[in-house]
PATI-13527 format. One line per 10 residues: number of its first residue (from 1); their letters; for each residue x, y, z of N, C-alpha, C. Coordinates in steps of 0.05 Angstrom, whole numbers, padded with zeros to 5 digits. Layout:
NUM	a	X,Y,Z,X,Y,Z,X,Y,Z  ...
This chain:
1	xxxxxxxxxx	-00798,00161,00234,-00793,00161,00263,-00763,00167,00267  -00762,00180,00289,-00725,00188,00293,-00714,00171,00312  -00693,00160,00295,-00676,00143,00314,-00643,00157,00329  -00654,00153,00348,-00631,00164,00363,-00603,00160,00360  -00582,00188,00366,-00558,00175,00358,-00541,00167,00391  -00524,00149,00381,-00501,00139,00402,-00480,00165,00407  -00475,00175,00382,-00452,00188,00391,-00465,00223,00361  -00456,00235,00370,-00462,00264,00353,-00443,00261,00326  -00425,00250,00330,-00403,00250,00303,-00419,00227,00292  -00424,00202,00297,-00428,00183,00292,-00405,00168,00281
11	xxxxxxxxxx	-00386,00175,00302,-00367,00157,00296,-00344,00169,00287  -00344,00184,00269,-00330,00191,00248,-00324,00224,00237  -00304,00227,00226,-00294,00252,00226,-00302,00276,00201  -00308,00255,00183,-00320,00265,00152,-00336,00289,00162  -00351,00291,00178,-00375,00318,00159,-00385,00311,00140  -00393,00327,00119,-00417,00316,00097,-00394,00317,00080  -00377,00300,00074,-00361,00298,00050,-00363,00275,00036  -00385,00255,00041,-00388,00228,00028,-00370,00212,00036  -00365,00191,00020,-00340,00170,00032,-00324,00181,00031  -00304,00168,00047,-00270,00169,00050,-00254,00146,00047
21	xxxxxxxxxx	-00230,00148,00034,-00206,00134,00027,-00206,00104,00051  -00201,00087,00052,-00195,00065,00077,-00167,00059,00086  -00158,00049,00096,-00129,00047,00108,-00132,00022,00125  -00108,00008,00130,-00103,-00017,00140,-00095,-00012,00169  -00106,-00019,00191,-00102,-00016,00218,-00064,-00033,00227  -00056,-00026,00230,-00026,-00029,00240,-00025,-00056,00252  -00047,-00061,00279,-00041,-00086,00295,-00056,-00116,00277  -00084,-00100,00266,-00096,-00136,00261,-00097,-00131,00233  -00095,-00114,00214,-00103,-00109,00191,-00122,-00103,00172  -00154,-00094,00195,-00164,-00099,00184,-00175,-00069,00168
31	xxxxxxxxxx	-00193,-00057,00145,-00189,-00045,00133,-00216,-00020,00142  -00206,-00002,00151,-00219,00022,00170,-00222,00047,00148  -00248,00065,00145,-00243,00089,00135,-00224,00116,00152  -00210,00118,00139,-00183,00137,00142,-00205,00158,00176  -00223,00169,00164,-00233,00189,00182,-00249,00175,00215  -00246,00146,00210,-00260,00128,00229,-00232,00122,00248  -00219,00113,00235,-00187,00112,00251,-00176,00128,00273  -00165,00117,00285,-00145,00136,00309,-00110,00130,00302  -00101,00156,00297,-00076,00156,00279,-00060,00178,00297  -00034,00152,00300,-00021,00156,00341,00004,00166,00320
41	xxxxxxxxxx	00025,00188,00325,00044,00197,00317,00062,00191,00341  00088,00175,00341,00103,00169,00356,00133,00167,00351  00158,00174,00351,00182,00176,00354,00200,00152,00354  00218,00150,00341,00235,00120,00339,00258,00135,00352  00271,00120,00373,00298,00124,00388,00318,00102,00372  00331,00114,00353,00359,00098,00334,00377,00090,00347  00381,00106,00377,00407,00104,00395,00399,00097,00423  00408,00088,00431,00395,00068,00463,00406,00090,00485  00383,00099,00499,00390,00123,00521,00415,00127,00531  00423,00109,00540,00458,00112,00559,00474,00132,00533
51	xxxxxxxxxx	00478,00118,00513,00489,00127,00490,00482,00161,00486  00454,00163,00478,00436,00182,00472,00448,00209,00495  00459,00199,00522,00455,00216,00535,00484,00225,00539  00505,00208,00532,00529,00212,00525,00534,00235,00504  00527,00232,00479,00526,00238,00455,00518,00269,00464  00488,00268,00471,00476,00294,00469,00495,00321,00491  00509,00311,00506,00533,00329,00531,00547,00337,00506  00563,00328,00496,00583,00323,00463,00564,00348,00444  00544,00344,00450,00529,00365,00433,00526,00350,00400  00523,00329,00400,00507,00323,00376,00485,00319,00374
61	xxxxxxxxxx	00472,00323,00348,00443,00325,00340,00438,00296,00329  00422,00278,00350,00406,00259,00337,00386,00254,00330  00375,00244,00310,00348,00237,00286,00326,00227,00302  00314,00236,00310,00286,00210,00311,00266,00214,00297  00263,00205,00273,00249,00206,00255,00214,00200,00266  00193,00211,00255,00165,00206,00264,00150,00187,00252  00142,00172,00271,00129,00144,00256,00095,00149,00263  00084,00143,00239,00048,00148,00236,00033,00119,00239  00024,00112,00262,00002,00093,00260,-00022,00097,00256  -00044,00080,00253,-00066,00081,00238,-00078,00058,00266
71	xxxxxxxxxx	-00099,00052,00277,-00105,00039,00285,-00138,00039,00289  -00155,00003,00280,-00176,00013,00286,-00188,00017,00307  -00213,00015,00317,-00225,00030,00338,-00220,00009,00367  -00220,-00025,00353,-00223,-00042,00375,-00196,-00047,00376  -00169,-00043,00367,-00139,-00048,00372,-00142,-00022,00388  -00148,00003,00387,-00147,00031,00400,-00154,00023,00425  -00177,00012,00430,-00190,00003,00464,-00168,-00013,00474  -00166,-00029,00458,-00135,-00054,00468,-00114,-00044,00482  -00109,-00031,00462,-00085,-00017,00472,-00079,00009,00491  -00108,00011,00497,-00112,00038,00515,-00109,00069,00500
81	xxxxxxxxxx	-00110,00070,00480,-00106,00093,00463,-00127,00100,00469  -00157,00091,00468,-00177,00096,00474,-00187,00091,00507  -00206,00101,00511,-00223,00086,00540,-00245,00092,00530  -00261,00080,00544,-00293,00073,00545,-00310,00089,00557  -00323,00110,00546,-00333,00123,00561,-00362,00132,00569  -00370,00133,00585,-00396,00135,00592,-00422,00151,00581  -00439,00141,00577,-00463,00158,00562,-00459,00185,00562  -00461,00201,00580,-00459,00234,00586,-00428,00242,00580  -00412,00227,00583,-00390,00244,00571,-00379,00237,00544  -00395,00225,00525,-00392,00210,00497,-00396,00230,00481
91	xxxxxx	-00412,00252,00481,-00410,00281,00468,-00387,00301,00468  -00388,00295,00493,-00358,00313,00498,-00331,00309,00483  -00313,00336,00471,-00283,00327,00456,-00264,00321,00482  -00250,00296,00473,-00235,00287,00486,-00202,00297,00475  -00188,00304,00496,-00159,00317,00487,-00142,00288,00492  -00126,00287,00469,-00106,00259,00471,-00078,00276,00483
Protein backbone atom coordinates (compact mmCIF):
# COMPACT_ATOMS: atom_id res chain seq x y z
CA UNK A 1 0.00 0.00 0.00
CA UNK A 2 1.42 3.61 -0.67
CA UNK A 3 1.96 5.80 2.05
CA UNK A 4 1.85 9.27 1.40
CA UNK A 5 4.55 11.73 1.63
CA UNK A 6 4.61 15.03 3.94
CA UNK A 7 7.02 16.71 2.07
CA UNK A 8 8.66 15.57 -1.71
CA UNK A 9 12.35 15.83 -0.35
CA UNK A 10 11.38 14.14 2.71
CA UNK A 11 13.06 16.27 4.61
CA UNK A 12 16.32 16.16 3.39
CA UNK A 13 18.80 17.10 0.78
CA UNK A 14 20.70 13.70 -0.02
CA UNK A 15 19.07 12.34 -3.17
CA UNK A 16 19.88 8.69 -3.43
CA UNK A 17 23.29 8.94 -1.91
CA UNK A 18 22.65 6.75 1.23
CA UNK A 19 23.62 8.23 4.57
CA UNK A 20 25.29 11.31 5.32
CA UNK A 21 27.99 12.55 7.75
CA UNK A 22 26.00 14.23 11.17
CA UNK A 23 26.97 17.54 12.67
CA UNK A 24 26.17 19.15 16.03
CA UNK A 25 23.36 21.86 15.91
CA UNK A 26 25.03 25.25 17.29
CA UNK A 27 22.10 26.21 19.86
CA UNK A 28 21.04 22.75 21.79
CA UNK A 29 23.55 20.26 20.47
CA UNK A 30 21.88 17.93 19.35
CA UNK A 31 23.32 15.62 16.52
CA UNK A 32 21.53 16.28 12.90
CA UNK A 33 22.53 14.66 9.43
CA UNK A 34 24.67 17.36 7.70
CA UNK A 35 21.96 17.31 4.56
CA UNK A 36 18.82 17.56 7.23
CA UNK A 37 20.37 20.82 8.74
CA UNK A 38 19.86 24.49 7.93
CA UNK A 39 23.44 26.02 7.71
CA UNK A 40 23.05 30.10 8.18
CA UNK A 41 26.43 31.88 6.90
CA UNK A 42 26.78 35.14 8.83
CA UNK A 43 29.55 37.95 9.30
CA UNK A 44 31.42 38.90 12.61
CA UNK A 45 31.80 42.87 13.04
CA UNK A 46 35.59 43.00 14.97
CA UNK A 47 35.03 46.87 15.10
CA UNK A 48 31.87 48.54 16.68
CA UNK A 49 30.06 50.72 13.86
CA UNK A 50 30.87 54.40 15.04
CA UNK A 51 34.51 53.21 14.73
CA UNK A 52 33.85 51.08 11.51
CA UNK A 53 32.50 54.13 9.97
CA UNK A 54 35.30 56.41 10.94
CA UNK A 55 37.95 54.07 9.76
CA UNK A 56 36.21 53.13 6.44
CA UNK A 57 36.17 57.51 5.24
CA UNK A 58 40.24 56.92 6.13
CA UNK A 59 39.86 54.28 3.57
CA UNK A 60 40.84 51.23 5.50
CA UNK A 61 39.99 47.72 4.78
CA UNK A 62 38.34 45.85 7.62
CA UNK A 63 38.08 41.87 8.12
CA UNK A 64 34.87 40.38 8.81
CA UNK A 65 35.61 37.06 8.67
CA UNK A 66 32.47 34.44 7.81
CA UNK A 67 31.08 32.44 10.47
CA UNK A 68 29.08 28.88 9.42
CA UNK A 69 26.24 27.69 11.60
CA UNK A 70 24.64 24.46 11.51
CA UNK A 71 21.30 24.40 13.12
CA UNK A 72 18.69 21.77 13.65
CA UNK A 73 15.27 21.91 12.22
CA UNK A 74 13.45 22.79 15.71
CA UNK A 75 16.29 25.63 16.90
CA UNK A 76 15.67 26.83 12.91
CA UNK A 77 11.68 27.33 13.75
CA UNK A 78 12.90 29.05 17.11
CA UNK A 79 14.77 31.21 15.82
CA UNK A 80 12.72 32.09 12.79
CA UNK A 81 15.27 30.88 10.23
CA UNK A 82 12.49 28.76 9.31
CA UNK A 83 8.49 29.33 9.23
CA UNK A 84 5.86 26.92 9.17
CA UNK A 85 4.36 26.38 6.26
CA UNK A 86 1.23 25.30 4.98
CA UNK A 87 0.25 22.04 3.22
CA UNK A 88 0.11 23.52 -0.50
CA UNK A 89 3.06 25.50 -0.23
CA UNK A 90 5.37 22.65 1.50
CA UNK A 91 6.43 21.49 -2.14
CA UNK A 92 7.33 24.61 -3.19
CA UNK A 93 11.50 25.91 -3.04
CA UNK A 94 11.67 28.38 -0.64
CA UNK A 95 14.46 31.33 -1.29
CA UNK A 96 16.33 32.28 2.12
Amino acid sequence: MFMPLKRASRGRRKGGKGSSDRIQCVNCGATVPRDKAKKITSRLNLVEHALAKELKTQGTYIATPKILKWYCISCAIHFRILKIRSESSRRQRQKL
